[in-house]
C-alpha positions as CSV (number, residue, x, y, z in Angstrom):
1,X,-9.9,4.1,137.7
2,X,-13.2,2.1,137.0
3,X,-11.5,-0.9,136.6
4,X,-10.0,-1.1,139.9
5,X,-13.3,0.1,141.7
6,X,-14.8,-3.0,140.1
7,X,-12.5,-5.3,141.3
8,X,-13.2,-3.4,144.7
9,X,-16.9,-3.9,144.7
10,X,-16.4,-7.8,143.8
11,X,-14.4,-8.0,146.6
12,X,-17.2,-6.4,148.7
13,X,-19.6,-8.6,147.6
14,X,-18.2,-11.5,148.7
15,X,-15.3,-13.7,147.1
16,X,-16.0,-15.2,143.7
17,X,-18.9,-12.9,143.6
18,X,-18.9,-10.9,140.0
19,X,-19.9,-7.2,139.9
20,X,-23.2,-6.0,138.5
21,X,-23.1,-5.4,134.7
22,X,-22.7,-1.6,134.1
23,X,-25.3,0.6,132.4
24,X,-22.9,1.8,130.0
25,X,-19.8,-1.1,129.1
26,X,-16.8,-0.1,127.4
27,X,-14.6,-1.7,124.9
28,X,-11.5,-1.6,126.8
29,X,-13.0,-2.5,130.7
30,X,-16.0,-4.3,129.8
31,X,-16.8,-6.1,126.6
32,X,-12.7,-6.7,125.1
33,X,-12.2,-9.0,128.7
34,X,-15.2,-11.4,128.0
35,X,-14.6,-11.6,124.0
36,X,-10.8,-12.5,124.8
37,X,-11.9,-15.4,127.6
38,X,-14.8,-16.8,125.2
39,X,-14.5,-15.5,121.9
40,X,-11.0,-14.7,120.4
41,X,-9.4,-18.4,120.0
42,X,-11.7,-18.3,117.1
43,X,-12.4,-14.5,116.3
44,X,-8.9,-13.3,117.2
45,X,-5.4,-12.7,115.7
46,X,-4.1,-16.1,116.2
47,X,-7.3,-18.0,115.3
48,X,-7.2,-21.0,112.0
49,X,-9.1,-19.3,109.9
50,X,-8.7,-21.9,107.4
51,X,-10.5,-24.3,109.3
52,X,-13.1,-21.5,111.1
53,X,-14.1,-19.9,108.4
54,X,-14.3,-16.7,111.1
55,X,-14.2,-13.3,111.4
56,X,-12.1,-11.4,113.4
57,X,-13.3,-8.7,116.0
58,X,-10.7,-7.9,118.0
59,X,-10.0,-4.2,116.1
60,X,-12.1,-1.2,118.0
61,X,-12.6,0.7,115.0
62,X,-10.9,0.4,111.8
63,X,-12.5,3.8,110.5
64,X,-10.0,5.5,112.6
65,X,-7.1,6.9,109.9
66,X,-4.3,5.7,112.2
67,X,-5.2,1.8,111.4
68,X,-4.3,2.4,107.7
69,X,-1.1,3.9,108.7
70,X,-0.2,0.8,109.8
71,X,-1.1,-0.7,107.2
72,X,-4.6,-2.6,108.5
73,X,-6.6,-2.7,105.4
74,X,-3.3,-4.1,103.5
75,X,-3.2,-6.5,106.5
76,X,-6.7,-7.5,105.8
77,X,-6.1,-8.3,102.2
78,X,-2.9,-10.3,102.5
79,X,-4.7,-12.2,105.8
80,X,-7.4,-13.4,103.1
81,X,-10.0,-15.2,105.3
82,X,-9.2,-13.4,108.2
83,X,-11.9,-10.3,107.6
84,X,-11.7,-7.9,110.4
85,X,-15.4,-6.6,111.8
86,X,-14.8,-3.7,113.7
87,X,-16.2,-3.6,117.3
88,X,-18.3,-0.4,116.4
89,X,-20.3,-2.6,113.5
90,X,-23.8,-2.2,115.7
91,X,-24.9,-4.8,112.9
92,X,-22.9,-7.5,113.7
93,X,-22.4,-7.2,117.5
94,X,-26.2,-6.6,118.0
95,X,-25.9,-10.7,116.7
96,X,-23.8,-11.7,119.8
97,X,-26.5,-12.4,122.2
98,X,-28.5,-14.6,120.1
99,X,-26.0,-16.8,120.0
100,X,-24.8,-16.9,124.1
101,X,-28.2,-16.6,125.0
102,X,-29.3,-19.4,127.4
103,X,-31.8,-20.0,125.0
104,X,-29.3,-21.1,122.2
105,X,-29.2,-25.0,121.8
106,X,-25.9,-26.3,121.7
107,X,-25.5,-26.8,117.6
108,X,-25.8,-22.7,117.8
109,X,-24.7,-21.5,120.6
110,X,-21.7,-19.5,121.3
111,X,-18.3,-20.9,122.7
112,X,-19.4,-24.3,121.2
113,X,-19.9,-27.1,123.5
114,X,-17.4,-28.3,125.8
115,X,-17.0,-24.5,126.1
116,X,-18.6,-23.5,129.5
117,X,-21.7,-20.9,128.2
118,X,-21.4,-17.2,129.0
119,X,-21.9,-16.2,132.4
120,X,-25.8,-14.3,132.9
121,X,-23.6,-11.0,133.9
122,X,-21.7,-11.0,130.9
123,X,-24.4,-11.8,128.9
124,X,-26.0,-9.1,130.1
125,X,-22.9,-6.9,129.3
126,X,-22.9,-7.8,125.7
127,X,-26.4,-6.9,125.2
128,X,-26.4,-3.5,127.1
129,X,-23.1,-3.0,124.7
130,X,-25.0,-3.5,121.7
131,X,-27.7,-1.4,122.6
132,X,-26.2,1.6,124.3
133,X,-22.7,0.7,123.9
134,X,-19.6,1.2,121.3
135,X,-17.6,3.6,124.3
136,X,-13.8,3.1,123.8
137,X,-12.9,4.1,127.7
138,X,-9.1,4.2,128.5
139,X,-5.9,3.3,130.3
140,X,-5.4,5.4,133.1
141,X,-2.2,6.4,131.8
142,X,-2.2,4.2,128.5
143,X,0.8,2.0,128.2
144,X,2.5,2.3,124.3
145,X,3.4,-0.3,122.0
146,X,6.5,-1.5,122.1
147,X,8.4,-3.6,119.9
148,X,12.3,-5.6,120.3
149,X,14.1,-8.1,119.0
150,X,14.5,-11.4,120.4
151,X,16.7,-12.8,117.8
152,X,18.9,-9.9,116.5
153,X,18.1,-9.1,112.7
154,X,15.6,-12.3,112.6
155,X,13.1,-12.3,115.1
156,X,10.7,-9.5,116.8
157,X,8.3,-9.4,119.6
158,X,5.9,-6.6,119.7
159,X,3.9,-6.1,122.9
160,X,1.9,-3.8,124.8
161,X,1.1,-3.2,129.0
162,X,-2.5,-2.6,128.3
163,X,-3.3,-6.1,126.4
164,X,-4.1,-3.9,123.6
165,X,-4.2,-5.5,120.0
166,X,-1.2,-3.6,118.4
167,X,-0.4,-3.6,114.6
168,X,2.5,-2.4,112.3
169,X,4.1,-1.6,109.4
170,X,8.2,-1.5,109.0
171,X,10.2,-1.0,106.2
172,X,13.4,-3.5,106.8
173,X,16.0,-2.6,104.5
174,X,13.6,-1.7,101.9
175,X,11.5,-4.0,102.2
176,X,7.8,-4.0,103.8
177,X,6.6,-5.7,107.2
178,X,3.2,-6.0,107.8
179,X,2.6,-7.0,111.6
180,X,-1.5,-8.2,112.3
181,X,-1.0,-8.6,115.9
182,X,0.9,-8.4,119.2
183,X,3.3,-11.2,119.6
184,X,6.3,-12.9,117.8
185,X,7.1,-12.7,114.7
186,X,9.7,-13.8,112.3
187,X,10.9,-11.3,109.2
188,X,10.2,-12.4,105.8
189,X,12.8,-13.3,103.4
190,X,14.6,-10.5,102.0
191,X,14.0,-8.3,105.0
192,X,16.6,-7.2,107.1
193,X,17.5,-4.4,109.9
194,X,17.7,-2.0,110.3
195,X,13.9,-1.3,110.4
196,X,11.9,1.9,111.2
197,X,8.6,2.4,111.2
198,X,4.7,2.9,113.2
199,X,2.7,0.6,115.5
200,X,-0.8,1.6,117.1
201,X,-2.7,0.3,119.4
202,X,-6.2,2.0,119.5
203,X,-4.7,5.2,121.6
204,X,-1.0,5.7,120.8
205,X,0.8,5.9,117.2
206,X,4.2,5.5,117.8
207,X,7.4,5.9,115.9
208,X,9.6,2.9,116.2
209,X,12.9,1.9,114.7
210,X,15.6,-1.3,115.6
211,X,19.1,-1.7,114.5
């Protein structure tokens, strides 16, 4: 798998050395890692968007139909503020460099000061990814959502082996939970197991159901 013959080629290189930027990044292997170190405590699912004022990014492509069977674009309405872009919008990620560029001054640039600025390589990723970019890749196999309780009846924890952003919808004795991330979550009032219903993560839709 690509990713491990990167982390083979760093080692090569020398310890703490990073590997070239490839020719052709990838959501999954390339660009989603650097956006989740520098990025998604503002632009992800568990960012204040309140206070932000942000977008979030971390979606591949909401134009694929199995996002609205989860219910993303009612997820996006009842999030208010919290406006997905999709990573395929060429628009708004061709922006991205601007703002980490070493060129930015520190009122603009991108994480905000203390934030330690983007590395040259990854930089370098971002722009190639806007450019040439907008590649899914893959798990090699990929690891389905999964979802649990962790309190019975009240509390649920929906994760996934891949890091993948995984969202839901569950109908929970009649009545409808909307799930906007990975992660913890408690059921609304007037919900209550049993509760069936579809998560997705990007590559898998999967039927799930807890008693």
């Amino acid at each position: 798998m690509r990713r491990l013959a990167l982390v083979g080629l760093a080692a090569a290189l020398g310890c703490g050395a990073e590997a070239p930027a490839p020719d052709k990044p990838t959501w999954v292997d390339d660009v989603k890692p650097i956006l989740q170190a520098n990025c998604f405590h503002c632009h992800g699912p568990t960012a204040n968007y309140d206070k932000w004022g942000t977008n979030r990014w971390d979606v591949y492509d909401l134009t694929d139909p199995n996002w609205a069977m989860v219910g993303a674009g009612e997820v996006r309405d009842a999030m208010m503020r919290r406006i997905f872009v999709s990573a395929r919008d060429k628009a708004h990620f061709g922006t991205i460099p601007i703002y980490v560029s070493p060129e930015a001054t520190d009122d603009a640039r991108m994480p905000p000061p203390p934030a330690v600025r983007i590395s040259e390589r990854d930089i370098s990723v971002l722009e190639k990814w806007a450019a040439t970019g907008f590649t899914l890749g893959s798990h090699d196999p990929n690891h389905k959502p999964a979802i649990r309780w962790l309190q019975q009846g009240k509390t649920l924890a929906v994760t996934d082996g891949d890091a993948d952003q995984v969202m839901g919808k569950l109908d929970c004795g009649g009545t409808e939970v909307l799930l906007n991330r990975s992660g913890n979550h408690t059921l609304p009032q007037g919900a209550v197991a049993p509760c069936s219903g579809m998560l997705y993560d990007g590559f898998d839709l999967v039927s799930v159901e807890l008693k």
